[in-house]
N, C-alpha and C positions, 0 to 999 in steps of 0.2 A: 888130383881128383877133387872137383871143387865139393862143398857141401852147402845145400841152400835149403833152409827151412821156409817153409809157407805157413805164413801164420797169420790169424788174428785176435783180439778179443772175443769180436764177434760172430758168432755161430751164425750158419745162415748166408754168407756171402760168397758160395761157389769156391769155395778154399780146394774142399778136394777135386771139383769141375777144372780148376784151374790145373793142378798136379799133374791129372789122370792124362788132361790135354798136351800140356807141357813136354811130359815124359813121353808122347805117343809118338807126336812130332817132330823132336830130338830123336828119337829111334828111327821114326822114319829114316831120316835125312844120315843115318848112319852112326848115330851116338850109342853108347854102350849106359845104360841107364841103370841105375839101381834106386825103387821107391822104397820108403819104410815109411809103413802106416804106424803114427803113435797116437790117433786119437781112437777115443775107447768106442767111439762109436764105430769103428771099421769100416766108416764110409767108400776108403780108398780101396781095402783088402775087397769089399762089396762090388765095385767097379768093376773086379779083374776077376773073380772067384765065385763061383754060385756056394749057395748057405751049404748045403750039404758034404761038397767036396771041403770045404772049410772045416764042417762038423766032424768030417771023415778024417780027415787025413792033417789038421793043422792045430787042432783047437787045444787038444793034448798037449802035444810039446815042440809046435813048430809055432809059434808066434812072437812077438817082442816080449809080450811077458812073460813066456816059456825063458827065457834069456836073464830077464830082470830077475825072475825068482831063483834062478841057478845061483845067483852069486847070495842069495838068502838061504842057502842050501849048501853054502861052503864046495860048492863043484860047480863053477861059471863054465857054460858054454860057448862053443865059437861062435861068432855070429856070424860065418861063414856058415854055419849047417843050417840054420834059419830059409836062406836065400833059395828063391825057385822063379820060375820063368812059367808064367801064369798061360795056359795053354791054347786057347781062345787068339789072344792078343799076339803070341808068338808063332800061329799061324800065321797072319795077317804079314807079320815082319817077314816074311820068307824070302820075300822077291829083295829086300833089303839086307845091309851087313849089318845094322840098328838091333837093339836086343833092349827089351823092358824085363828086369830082377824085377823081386817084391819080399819086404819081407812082411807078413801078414801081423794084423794085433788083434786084437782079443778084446771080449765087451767086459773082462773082467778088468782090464790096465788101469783101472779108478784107483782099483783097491794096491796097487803097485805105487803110488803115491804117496800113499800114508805110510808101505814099507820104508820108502825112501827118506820119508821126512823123519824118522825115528830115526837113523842111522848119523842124524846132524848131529846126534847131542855128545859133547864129551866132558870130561871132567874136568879139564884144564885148559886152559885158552888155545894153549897147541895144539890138544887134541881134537878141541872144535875145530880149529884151522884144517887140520892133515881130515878129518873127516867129508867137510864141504869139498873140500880139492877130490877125494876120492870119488865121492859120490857124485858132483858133476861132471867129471870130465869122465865119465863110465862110459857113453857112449862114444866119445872120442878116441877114447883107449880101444874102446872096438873096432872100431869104423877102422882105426889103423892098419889093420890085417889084410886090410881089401884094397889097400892105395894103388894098387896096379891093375884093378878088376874091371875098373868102373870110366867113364870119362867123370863123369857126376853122380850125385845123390839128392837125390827129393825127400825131404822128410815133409810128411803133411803133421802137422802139429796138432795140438788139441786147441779149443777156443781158450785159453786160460796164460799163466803162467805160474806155475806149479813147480813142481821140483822135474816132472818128467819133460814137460818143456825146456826146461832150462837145462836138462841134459843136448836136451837137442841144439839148443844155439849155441851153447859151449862148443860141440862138434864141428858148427858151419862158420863157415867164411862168409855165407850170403842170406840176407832175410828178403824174402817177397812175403808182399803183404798185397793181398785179393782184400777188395771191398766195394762193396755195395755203394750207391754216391747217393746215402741219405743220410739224416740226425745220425743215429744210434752206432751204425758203420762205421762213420768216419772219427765219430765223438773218440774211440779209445786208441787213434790213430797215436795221436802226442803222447799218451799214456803208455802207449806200448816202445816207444823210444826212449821214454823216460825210466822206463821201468828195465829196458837193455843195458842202457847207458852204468844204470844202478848194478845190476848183476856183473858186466864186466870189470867197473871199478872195485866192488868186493873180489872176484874172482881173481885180476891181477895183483889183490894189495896181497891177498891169501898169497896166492901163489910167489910175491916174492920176501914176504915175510915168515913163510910157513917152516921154512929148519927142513932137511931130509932132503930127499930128494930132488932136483930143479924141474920145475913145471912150469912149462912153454905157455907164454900170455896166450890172452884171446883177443879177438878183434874184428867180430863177424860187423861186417857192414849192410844198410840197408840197399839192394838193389833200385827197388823204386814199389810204388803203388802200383797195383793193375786194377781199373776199372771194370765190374762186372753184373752181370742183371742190369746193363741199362737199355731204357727205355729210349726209341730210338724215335725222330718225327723228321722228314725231309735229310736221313741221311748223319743226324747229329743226336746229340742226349736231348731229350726234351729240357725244356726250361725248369722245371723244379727239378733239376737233380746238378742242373751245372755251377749252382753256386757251391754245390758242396766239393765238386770235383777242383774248384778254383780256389777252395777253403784250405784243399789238401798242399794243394802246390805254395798257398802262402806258408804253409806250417816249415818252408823248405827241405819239403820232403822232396825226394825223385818221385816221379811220375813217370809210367809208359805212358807215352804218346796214343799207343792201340788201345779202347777197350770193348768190350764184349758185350755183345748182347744179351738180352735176356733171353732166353726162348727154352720155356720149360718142357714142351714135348721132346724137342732133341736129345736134351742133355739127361731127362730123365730117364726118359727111354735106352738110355747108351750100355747103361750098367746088366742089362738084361741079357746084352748081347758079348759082353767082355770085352767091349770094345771102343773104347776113345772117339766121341764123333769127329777128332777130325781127322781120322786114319780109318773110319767106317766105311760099310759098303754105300755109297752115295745116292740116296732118292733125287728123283728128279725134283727140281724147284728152284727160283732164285734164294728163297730163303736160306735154305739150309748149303748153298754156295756160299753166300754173303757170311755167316757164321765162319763156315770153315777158311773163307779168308780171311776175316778179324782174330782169328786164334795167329794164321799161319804169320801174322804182320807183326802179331804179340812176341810170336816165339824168333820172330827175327830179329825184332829188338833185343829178347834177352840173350841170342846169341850174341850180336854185338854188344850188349854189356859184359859178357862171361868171359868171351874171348875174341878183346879188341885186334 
């Protein structure tokens, strides 16, 4: 059951557009999918859930930080009770054996950060050690329960790297990184490798200098860039945006080959209806064609990279 977190620095770069897409389209095609929304703004949980049913029936004690805060409460929950198959969207998979999970977050998961980062301190060098080990491979240890549930897992992450982020690439095997092909987008591209490279070096040396218990290394690798919000002119990016796409590929970062257009009535409008536009009910147009096969091209790529 692979785990692939989507992430970036930068907020703003169709992270969760890419996810919602992602995971629509692997269900199509037959995948057994499970998403978990970790960023606090519930962009993703927003995609698949209207405000109300969320307010109704999740906010209480069905979300990730319903989960986080259990183990602040000395009684951790399964994150198996979490999981629900979002109503809207699993209409849609009917005609299909494909199935999209969710497990829903919450706009309070800010504040589950700073619980987490309190829980680093110990008293003695060891204690620090066996603390860090606990506290990031939390969701790891979770995720575990579900290894026969799922084909994969989409975590959409938060724009940061935090302590609840760094739960989440401890868990995964795979980083996808969405970005935009301008300055700001691509600028904390290096940074955000550098800054993985750094967590898994501490987390491995922890893990095998820590006493206690043996904790299995990590070792999530980056899948590649996906290109998104770009501006399109004769079929291709326009001219100011493809130095920056050629910027990424010298950083010898992977790149998909596929990427995505921009087109903000689509993708905005998607969320209203619980529904992934590229598994939606199809308006007529080349546009909105041409979209849903730049997704469908993306996700055949990351087929073949998942499972060569």
């Amino acid at each position: 059951m692979p785990v692939i977190s989507v992430i970036n620095y930068k907020g703003g770069v169709g992270k969760t557009t890419v996810a919602a897409n992602l995971a629509a389209k692997l269900a199509w095609r037959g995948r057994r999918v499970l998403l978990i929304d970790m960023d606090s703004q519930a962009s993703l949980t927003f995609s698949f859930v209207k405000p109300e049913q969320w307010r109704d029936d999740l906010e209480t004690d069905g979300t990730i930080k319903s989960w986080f805060d259990s183990f602040e409460d000395g009684q951790p929950m399964c994150l198996e009770d979490l999981v629900f198959q979002p109503e809207d969207v699993t209409k849609r998979l009917r005609r299909t054996s494909g199935e999209i999970h969710l497990i829903a977050s919450h706009l309070g998961l800010i504040n589950v950060d700073l619980d987490l980062a309190t829980e680093l301190g110990g008293a003695t060098v060891s204690k620090t050690k066996a603390a860090f080990l606990r506290v990031h491979q939390r969701l790891r240890n979770g995720l575990s329960a579900l290894v026969d549930q799922f084909d994969l897992v989409l975590i959409d992450c938060p724009p940061n790297f935090n302590v609840v982020t760094k739960t989440a690439i401890v868990a995964s095997d795979h980083l996808l990184i969405p970005a935009k092909p301008d300055y700001l987008s691509t600028l904390g591209i290096d940074y955000l490798r550098r800054s993985l490279d750094q967590l898994v070096e501490d987390f491995n040396d922890y893990a095998t200098s820590g006493g206690g218990a043996k904790v299995e290394a990590i070792d999530p690798k980056v899948m590649g860039v996906v290109f998104t919000m770009v501006q399109v002119t004769s079929g291709k990016p326009i001219a100011a945006q493809r130095p920056f796409i050629s910027q990424v590929a010298n950083l010898r970062m992977p790149v998909f080959d596929q990427w995505i257009r921009e087109n903000k009535t689509l993708f905005a409008d998607a969320p209203e209806y619980g529904v992934p536009v590229v598994i939606g009910n199809r308006p007529s147009g080349q546009t909105y064609k041409t979209v849903v096969q730049e997704i469908e091209r993306f996700v055949d790529e990351f087929e073949k990279s998942l499972w060569p």
